[in-house]
N, C-alpha and C positions, 0 to 999 in steps of 0.2 A: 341537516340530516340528523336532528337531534338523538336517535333513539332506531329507526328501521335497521341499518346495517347492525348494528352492535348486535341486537335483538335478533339478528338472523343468523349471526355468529354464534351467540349464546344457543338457540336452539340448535342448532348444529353440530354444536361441538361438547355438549354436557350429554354427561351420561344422563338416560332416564334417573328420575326424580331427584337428581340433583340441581334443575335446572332452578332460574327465574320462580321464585313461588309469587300468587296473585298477591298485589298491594293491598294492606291490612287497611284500616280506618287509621284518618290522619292521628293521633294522638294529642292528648289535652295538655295545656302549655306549660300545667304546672308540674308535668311531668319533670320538667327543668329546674325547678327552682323558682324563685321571684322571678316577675317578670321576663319570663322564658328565658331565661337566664343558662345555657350548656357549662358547666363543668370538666374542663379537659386537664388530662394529664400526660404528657410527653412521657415516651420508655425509648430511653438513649440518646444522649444529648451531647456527642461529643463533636459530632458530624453535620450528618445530615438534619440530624432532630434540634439544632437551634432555626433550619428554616420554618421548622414543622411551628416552633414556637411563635416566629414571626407570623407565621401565614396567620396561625389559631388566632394569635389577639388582632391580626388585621379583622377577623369577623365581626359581624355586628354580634352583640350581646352573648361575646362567649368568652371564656376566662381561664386561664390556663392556671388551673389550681394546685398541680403538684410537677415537681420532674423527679424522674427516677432512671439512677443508672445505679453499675453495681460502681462504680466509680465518687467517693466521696469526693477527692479533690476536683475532678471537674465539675461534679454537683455546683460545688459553695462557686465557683467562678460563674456557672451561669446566674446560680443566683443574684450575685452581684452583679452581673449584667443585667438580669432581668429588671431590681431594682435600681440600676439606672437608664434602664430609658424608659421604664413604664411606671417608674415611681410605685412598685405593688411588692407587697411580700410575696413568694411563694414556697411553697413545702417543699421538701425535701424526703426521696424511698429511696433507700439501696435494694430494696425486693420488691418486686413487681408482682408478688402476691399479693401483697399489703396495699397494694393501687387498685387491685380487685377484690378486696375484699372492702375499701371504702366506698358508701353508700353514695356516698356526697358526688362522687365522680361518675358522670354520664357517657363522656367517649375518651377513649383512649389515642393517641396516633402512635406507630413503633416506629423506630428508626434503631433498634440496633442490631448488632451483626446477621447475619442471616441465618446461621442456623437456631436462634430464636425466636425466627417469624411466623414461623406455622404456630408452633407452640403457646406461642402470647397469644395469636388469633385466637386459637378456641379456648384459651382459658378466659379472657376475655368475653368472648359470646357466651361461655358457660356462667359468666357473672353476671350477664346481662349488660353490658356495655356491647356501644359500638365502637366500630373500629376503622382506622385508617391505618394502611402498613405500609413501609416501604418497600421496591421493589429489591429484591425479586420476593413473591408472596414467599416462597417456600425454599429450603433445600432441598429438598430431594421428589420425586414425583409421587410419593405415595402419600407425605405428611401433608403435600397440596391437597388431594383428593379430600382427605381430614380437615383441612381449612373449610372447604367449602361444605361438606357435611354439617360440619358445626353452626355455621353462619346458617345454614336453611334451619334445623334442627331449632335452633336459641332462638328465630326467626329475627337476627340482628342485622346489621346495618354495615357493609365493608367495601368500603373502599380502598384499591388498591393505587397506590403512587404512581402512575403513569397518567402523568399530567398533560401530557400530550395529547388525552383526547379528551381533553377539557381547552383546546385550544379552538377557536372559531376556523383558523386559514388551514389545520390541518382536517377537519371534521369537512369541510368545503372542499379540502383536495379526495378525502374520500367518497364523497357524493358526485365529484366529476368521473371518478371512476366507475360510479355504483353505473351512473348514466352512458360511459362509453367513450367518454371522451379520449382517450388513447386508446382505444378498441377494446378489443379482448386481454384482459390483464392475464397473465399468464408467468410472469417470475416477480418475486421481489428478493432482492441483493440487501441486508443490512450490513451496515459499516460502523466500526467502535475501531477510530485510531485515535486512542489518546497516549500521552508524551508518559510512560513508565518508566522511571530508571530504575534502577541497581538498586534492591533495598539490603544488600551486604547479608552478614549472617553475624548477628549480634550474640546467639549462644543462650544461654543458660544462664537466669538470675533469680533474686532474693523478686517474691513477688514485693510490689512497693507497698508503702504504707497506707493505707486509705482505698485500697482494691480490693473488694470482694469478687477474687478470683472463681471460688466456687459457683458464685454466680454467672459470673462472666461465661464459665463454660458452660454450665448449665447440660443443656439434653447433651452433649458432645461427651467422649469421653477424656476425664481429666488427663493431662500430661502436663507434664513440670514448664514450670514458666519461664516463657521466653519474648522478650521487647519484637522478635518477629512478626509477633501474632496483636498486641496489643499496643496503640487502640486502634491501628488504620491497616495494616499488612496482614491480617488474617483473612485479605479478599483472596489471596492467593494462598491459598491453604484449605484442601480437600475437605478438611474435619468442618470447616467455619464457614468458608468463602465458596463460592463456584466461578472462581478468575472472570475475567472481563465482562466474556459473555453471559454470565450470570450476573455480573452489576451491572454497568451502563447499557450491557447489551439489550437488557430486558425492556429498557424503551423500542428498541428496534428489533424484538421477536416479538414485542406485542402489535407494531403498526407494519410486521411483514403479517402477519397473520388478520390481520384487521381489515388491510389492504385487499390482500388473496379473497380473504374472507373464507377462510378456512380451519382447521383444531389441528388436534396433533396428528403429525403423518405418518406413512408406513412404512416408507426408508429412509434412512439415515447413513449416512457417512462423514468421518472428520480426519482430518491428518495435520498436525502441527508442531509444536517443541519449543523447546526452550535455548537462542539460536546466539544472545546479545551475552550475556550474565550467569555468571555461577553463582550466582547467590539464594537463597535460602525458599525462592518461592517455589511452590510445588506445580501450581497451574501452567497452564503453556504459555509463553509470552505472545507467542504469534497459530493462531486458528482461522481452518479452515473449516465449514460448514454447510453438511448441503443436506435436504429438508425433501423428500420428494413426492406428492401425493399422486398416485397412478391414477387414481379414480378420479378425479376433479380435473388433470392431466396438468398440472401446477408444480411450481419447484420454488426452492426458499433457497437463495446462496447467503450466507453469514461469514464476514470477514475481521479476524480482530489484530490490529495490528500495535507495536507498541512503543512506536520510535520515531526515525527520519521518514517518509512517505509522502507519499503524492495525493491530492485532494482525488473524488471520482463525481464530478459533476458540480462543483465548489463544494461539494462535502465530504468532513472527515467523523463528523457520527450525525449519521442519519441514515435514510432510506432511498431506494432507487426502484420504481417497478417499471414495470416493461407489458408493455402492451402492442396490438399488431399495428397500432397507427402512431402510437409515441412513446414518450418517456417522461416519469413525473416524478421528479427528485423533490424530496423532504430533506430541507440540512436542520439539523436541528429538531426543537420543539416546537415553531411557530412560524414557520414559512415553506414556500413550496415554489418549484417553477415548472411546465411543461415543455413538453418540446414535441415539435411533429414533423412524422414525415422523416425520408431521406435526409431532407437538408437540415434536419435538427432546427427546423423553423421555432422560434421562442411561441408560447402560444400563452394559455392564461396562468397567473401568477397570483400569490398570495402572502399575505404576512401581517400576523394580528396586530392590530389599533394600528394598521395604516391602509391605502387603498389599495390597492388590487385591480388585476387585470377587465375585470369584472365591475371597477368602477364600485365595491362594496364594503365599507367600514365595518370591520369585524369587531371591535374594542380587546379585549385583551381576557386571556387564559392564564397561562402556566401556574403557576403552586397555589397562588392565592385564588386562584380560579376555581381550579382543584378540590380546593378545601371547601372556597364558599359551595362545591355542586355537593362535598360530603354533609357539612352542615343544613344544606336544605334538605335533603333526603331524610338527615336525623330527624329533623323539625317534624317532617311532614311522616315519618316511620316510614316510604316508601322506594323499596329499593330499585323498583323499577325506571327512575329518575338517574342513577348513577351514572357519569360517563363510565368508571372504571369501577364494574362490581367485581364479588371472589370470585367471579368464574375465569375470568383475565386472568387476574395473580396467578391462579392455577395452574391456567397453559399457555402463558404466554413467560413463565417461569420453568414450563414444564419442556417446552422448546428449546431452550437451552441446557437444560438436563440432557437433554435428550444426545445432543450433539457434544456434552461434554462426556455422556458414558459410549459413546461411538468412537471419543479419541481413547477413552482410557481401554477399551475393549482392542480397538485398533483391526477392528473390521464394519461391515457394512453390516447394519442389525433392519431386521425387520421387524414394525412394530403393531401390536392391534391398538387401533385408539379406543378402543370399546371395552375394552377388557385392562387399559392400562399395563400390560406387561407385555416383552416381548413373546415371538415365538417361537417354541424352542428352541430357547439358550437363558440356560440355568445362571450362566456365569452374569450374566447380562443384566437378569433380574438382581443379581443381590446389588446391586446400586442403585436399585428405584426407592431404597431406606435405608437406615444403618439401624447401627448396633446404640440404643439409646441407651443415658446413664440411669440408673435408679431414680425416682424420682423425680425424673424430667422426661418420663416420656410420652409420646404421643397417642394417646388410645385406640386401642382398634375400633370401638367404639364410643363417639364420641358424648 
């Protein structure tokens, strides 16, 4: 199902003229450099962004030319990783302006904190780069909408990190759907229980040597430095992070939404807290989530748990939908099983680069998958090719917003998805953005 479902999602769920624009003419190779040669530069590299690096130089004829974090000291360590396993120098930015402002550099991939994702995006497309970002696209639901402004506007290239549908057995478990195969799909359940401890409350210190904090905060508003927030713990933290469901969740709001084949919905409710830990995180450790669309007559359950628990169909983050004839659990990013029937009869099964129920060799997806579907689209300028365009990152980012301003509201919000803002409730609306710092912030026009 290469392309029908997403495409039907896409139109669906995009506001007019933000949707899919027509694919331009391939472009000419020397657009690249020497022998089509892409240019990429990694932003945030402490984490997530040395996979991005792995994936990049997996590609054929593409070269990971610079890394930028505001972070000197882990800069020079990747570097010296880099240099030894790929025997290559590479450059070194502590400002990811200065990464857009080099001609030399073609596409960018982000990987750091989230509330610098929107923002790199369209400075990015406004440089004329493409871009891969990791998930979740955005913080908050408004700077999304800006994301994807930008990218049609620049007319650039953006794929969003949700690899999963760059995977063949998951793309296969959606086309069993599309076709009926557990009848009428009608709930999808996502699940993010991963193992959270206690990250204590370290307090108040000397920022370190080598950190370009101002950076680090960037569009967020500055507050005095604390090892809470940097570099892994500011997931839970309102200013930076959008707790679970806005990290790992966003694989499974994008494939509850994928699944349904549905955008954002028109009620919302969440109830959860902080049940294990007095320690220093802000977000809830344990969320509940429910998603409801009256008019499609569909419902999204979202579960995030952070400890001891129980698998729910051998899975503890993946997806579960519910149909009037079975049940089709996703664990993970690249397998699936069915089930029919009363007797939870096993039925057909999947799972990349092995065989399947189906008797069908998928060969293999996830990150380097991923990238090679971003690099061909650069190659070819065509974004209608992307498993994961900006309109995902938007609201499949925008879904978990959604259910995280329903717990901080702590009532049931009803939503227009056409208008992006609730209806009437004032209070509701100011978390679909914040208060940006000087100089970092998001334009209303992009």
């Amino acid at each position: 199902m290469k392309s029908s479902s997403r495409r039907s999602f896409i139109k669906k769920t995009a506001v007019a003229g933000t949707g899919i624009v027509a694919a331009p003419t391939i472009v000419s190779a020397n657009v690249f450099g020497a022998n089509d040669r892409i240019n990429a530069a990694v932003l945030g590299v402490n984490g997530r962004g040395k996979s991005h690096i792995k994936s990049l130089m997996n590609q054929d004829n593409v070269r990971v030319a610079t890394l930028c974090d505001p972070d000197m000291n882990v800069l020079k360590d990747r570097q010296k990783e880099f240099k030894e396993t790929y025997d290559k120098k590479v450059s070194l930015e502590q400002d990811l302006r200065k990464v857009f402002d080099d001609k030399d550099i073609d596409v960018v991939s982000i990987a750091s904190p989230n509330h610098w994702h929107a923002l790199s995006v369209i400075w990015a497309c406004q440089a004329g780069k493409d871009v891969y970002v990791e998930k979740p696209g955005s913080h908050n639901i408004w700077e999304g909408r800006k994301m994807v402004e930008a990218a049609n506007k620049y007319d650039r290239i953006v794929q969003h990190g949700v690899q999963l549908r760059s995977s063949p057995a998951i793309n296969e478990a959606i086309q069993l759907m599309r076709d009926g195969y557990i009848g009428r799909v009608y709930m999808s359940r996502g699940l993010v229980f991963r193992w959270r401890p206690d990250i204590g409350d370290k307090g108040l210190s000397q920022v370190p040597e080598g950190l370009d904090y101002d950076l680090w905060t960037g569009p967020a508003q500055k507050e005095p430095f604390t090892e809470n927030l940097v570099h892994y713990n500011w997931h839970w933290h309102w200013d930076y992070g959008n707790g679970d469901v806005g990290n790992q969740g966003i694989h499974e709001t994008d494939l509850c939404m994928w699944g349904l084949d549905v955008g954002l919905p028109s009620e919302i409710t969440a109830m959860g807290g902080k049940f294990l830990w007095n320690d220093s995180k802000e977000t809830p450790e344990v969320l509940t989530s429910v998603y409801k669309y009256p008019e499609e007559n569909k419902i999204i359950q979202f579960e995030v748990r952070p400890w001891c628990t129980n698998t729910e169909g051998g899975a503890t983050v993946g997806n579960i939908f519910y149909g009037d004839k079975g049940v089709l659990v996703v664990d993970g990013y690249d397998k699936y099983k069915t089930y029919l029937g009363k007797d939870r009869t096993p039925g057909k099964s999947g799972e990349d680069g092995g065989e399947s129920g189906t008797g069908m060799d998928r060969g293999n997806g996830g990150t380097d998958g991923h990238f090679a579907n971003f690099i061909e689209a650069v190659r070819k300028h065509d974004k209608s090719i992307l498993n994961g365009p900006v309109e995902t990152a938007h609201l499949s980012s925008g879904l978990a917003h959604l259910g995280n301003i329903a717990y901080r509201t702590g009532r049931v919000l009803n939503f227009d998805p056409k208008t992006e803002k609730f209806i009437n409730d004032a209070e509701a609306d100011t978390y679909l953005t914040r208060d940006y710092r000087e100089g970092f912030e998001v334009p209303e026009n992009v």
